[in-house]
C-alpha positions in Angstrom: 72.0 -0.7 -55.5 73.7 -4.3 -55.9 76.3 -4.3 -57.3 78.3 -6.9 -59.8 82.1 -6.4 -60.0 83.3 -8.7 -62.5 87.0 -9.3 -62.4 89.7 -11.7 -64.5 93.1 -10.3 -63.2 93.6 -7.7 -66.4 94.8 -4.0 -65.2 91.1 -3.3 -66.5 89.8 -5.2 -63.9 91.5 -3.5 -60.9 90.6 -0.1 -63.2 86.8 -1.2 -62.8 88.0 -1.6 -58.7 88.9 1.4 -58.3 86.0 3.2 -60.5 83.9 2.0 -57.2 84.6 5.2 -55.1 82.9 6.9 -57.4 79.3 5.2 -56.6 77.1 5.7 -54.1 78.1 2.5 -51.4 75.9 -0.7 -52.5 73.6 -2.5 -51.1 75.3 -5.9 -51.6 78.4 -6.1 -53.3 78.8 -9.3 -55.2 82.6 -10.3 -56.6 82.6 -12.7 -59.3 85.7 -14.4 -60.9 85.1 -17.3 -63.5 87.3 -19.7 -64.6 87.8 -20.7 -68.3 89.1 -23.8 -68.1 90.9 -25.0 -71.2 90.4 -28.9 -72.0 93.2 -30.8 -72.7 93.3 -32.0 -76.6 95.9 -34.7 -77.2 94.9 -37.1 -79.4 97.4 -39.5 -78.9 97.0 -38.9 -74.7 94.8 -41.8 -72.9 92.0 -40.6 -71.2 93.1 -41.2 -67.6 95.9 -38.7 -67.8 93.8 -36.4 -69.8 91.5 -36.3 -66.7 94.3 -35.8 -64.5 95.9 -33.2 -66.1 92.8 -31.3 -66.7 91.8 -31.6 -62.7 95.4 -30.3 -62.0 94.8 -27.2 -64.4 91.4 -26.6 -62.8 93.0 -27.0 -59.5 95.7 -24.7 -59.6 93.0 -22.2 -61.3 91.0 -22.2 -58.3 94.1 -21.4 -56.1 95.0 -18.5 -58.1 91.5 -17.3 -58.8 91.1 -17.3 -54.6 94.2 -15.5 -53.8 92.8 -13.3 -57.0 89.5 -12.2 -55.0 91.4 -11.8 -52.0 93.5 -9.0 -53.4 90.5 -7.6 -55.1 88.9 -7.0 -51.7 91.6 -6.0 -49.9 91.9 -2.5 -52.6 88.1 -2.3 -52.4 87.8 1.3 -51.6 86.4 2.7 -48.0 82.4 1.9 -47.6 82.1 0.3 -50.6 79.2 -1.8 -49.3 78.6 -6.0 -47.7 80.8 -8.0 -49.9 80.2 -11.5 -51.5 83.2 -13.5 -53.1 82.0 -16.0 -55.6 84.7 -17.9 -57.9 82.6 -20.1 -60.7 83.7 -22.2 -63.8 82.6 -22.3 -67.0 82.1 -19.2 -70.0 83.1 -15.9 -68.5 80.0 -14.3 -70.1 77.4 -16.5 -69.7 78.3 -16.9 -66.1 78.7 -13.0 -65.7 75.8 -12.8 -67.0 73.6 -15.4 -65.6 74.6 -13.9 -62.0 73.5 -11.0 -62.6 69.8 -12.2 -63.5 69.5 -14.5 -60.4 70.8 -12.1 -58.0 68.6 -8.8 -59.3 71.8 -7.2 -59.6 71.6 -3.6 -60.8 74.7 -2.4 -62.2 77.3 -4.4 -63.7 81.1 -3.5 -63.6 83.7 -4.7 -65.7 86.6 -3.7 -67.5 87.3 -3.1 -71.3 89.9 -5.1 -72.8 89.9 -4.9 -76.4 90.6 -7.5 -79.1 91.0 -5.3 -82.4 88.5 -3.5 -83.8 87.9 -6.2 -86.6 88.1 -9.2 -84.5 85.7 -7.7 -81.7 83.6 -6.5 -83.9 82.5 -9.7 -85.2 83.3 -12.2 -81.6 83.4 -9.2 -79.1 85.6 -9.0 -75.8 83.8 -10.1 -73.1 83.0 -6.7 -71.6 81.1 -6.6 -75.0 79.4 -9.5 -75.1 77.8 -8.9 -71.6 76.6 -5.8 -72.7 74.9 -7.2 -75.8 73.7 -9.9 -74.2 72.9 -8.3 -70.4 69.5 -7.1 -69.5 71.6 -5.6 -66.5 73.1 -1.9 -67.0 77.0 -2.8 -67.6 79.2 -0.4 -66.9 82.4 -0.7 -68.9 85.7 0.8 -68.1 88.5 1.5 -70.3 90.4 3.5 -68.0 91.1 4.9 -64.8 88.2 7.0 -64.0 90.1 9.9 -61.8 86.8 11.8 -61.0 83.1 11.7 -61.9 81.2 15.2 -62.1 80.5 15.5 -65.8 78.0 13.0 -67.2 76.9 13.0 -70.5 73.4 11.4 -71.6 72.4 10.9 -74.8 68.8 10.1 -75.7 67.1 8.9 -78.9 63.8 8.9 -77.3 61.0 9.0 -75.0 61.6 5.3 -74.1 64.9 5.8 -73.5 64.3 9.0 -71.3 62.1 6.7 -68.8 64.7 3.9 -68.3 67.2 6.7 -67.9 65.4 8.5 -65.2 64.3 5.0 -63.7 67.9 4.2 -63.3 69.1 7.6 -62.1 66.3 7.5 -59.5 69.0 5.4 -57.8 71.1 8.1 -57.5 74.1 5.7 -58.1 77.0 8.5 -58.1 78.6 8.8 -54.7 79.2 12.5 -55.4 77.3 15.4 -57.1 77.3 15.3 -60.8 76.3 17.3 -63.6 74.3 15.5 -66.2 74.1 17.1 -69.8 71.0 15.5 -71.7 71.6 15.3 -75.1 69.6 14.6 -78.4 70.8 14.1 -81.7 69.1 14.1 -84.7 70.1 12.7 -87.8 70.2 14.9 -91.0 67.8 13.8 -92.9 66.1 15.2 -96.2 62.1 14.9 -96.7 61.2 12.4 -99.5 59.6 15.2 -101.4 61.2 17.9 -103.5 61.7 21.2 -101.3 63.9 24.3 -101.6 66.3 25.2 -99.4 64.1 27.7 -97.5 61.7 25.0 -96.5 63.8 22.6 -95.5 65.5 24.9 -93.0 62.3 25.7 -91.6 61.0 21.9 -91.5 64.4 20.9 -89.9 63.9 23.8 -87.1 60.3 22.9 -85.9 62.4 19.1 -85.7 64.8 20.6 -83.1 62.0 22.9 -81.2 60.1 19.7 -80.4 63.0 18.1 -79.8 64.5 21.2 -77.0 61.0 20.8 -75.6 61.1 17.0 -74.7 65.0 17.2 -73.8 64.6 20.2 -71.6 61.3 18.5 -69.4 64.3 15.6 -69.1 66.7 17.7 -67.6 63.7 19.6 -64.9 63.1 16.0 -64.0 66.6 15.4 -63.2 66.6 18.4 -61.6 64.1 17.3 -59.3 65.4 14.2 -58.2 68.5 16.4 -57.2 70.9 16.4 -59.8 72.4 19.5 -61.9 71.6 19.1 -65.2 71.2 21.1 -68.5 70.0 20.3 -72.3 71.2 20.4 -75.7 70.1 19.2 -79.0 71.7 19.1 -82.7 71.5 17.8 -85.8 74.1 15.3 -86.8 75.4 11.7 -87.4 74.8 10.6 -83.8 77.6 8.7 -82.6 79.9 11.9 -83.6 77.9 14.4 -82.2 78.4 12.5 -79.0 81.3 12.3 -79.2 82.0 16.1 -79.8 79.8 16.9 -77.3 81.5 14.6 -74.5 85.0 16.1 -75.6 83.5 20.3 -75.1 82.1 19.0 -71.6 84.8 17.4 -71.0 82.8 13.9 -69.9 83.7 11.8 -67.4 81.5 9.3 -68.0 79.0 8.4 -70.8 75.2 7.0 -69.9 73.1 5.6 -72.9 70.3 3.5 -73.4 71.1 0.4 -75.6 68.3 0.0 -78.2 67.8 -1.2 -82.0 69.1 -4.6 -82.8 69.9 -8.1 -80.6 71.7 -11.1 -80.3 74.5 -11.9 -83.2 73.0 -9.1 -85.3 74.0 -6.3 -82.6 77.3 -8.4 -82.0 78.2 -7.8 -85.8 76.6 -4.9 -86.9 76.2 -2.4 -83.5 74.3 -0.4 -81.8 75.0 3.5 -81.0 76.4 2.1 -77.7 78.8 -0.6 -78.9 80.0 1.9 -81.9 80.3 4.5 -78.8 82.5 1.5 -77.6 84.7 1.4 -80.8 85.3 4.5 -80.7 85.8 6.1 -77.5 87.8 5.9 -74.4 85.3 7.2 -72.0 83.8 5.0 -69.4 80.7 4.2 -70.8 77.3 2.9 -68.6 74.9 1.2 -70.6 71.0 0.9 -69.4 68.5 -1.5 -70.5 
């Protein structure tokens, strides 16, 4: 795979460093540190030294950001793949993830660093923002990431299932996993009047067609290689997640990101991003 480690500095970033020995070595390896360069705003300052003093800023951000990428490399963990430095200027996310598109990279790594759950909920970090804004899988680390062998996957869907095994086709874990497929559905009541009785029974022929789509997931996985089981339930989704990655015990959380785009998903959230909110699992988003 080619990979795009995006880095500012922050503990998260040298979390997402380390989170490399857990995937399979890449293809290319591709290092990007952007600088957001403030602009000066004296009103009363004459343009001249208003240049200047922005061109030393930049200048002194370029040395810092190059020693920065140095380091970054020199903790990169053994046969982590061909590695490309690239220091740029301008928005962290757009440049993060404009990269990404031109180079074909395939997953995205970058730390979590959180703003408040009210504030990013209506601006976003920028981990957040390149996931809402990515057509890349981002994966997003909050943490240290001590081990991978527990994966949990949540799907809300056929459409989701074949991006998932199209990305896991990649086998991108360096070591042998375990990957729990999971489907949740929502509790829901017909728009008729039923009794008890009947809803029970309409609500169990739900979950049987449900078991039998999740469990021909879990035989694919099985053979591309990978040991995997299925569950289903009925619930509100992002807590039944979340329950279920706490009994397995998840390392890691892979999910499709689906439903709404642009500002509207920035504000209002997808699965994903409320997984995001409320979690501290790593979480790897496909698109």
């Amino acid at each position: 795979m080619k990979l795009l480690l995006a880095i500012d500095g922050s503990d998260q970033s040298y979390e997402a460093v380390r989170a490399l020995k857990c995937l399979s070595r890449a293809k290319e390896l591709h290092i990007l540190h952007v600088l957001d360069v403030p602009s000066p705003t004296y009103p009363m300052m004459v343009p001249e030294v208003a240049l200047e003093l922005s061109t030393t800023i930049e200048r002194t951000m370029h040395e810092d950001g190059a020693r920065l990428l140095d380091r970054i490399v020199s903790l990169l963990p053994m046969d982590s793949g061909p590695v490309t430095k690239h220091l740029e200027v301008g928005s962290p996310t757009d440049r993060i993830v404009e990269y990404a598109k031109q180079h074909q990279i395939d997953l995205i790594l970058v730390g979590a660093r959180g703003l408040g759950p009210i504030k990013e909920r209506v601006i976003g970090s920028v981990s957040h923002r390149v996931l809402t804004f990515s057509q890349n899988a981002v994966l997003i680390l909050p943490n240290f990431v001590k081990s991978l062998k527990q994966v949990l996957l949540p799907l809300q869907g056929s459409q989701d299932a074949e991006r998932a095994l199209l990305f896991l086709r990649q086998h991108p874990f360096r070591e042998a996993v375990t990957i729990t497929v999971l489907t949740v559905l929502p509790p829901t009541r017909p728009p008729w009047p039923v009794d008890a009785v009947a809803e029970r029974e309409m609500e169990g022929q739900a979950l049987r067609s449900v078991e039998t789509f999740i469990n021909s997931v879990a035989e694919d996985l099985s053979r591309m290689g990978y040991s995997s089981q299925a569950k289903s339930t009925v619930g509100i989704p992002v807590e039944a997640i979340l329950q279920e990655a706490e009994a397995i015990s998840a390392d890691l959380l892979v999910m499709g990101s689906r439903g709404r785009h642009g500002l509207s998903r920035m504000v209002l959230g997808s699965v994903a991003h409320a997984i995001l909110h409320h979690a501290q699992y790593p979480l790897l988003v496909f698109h």
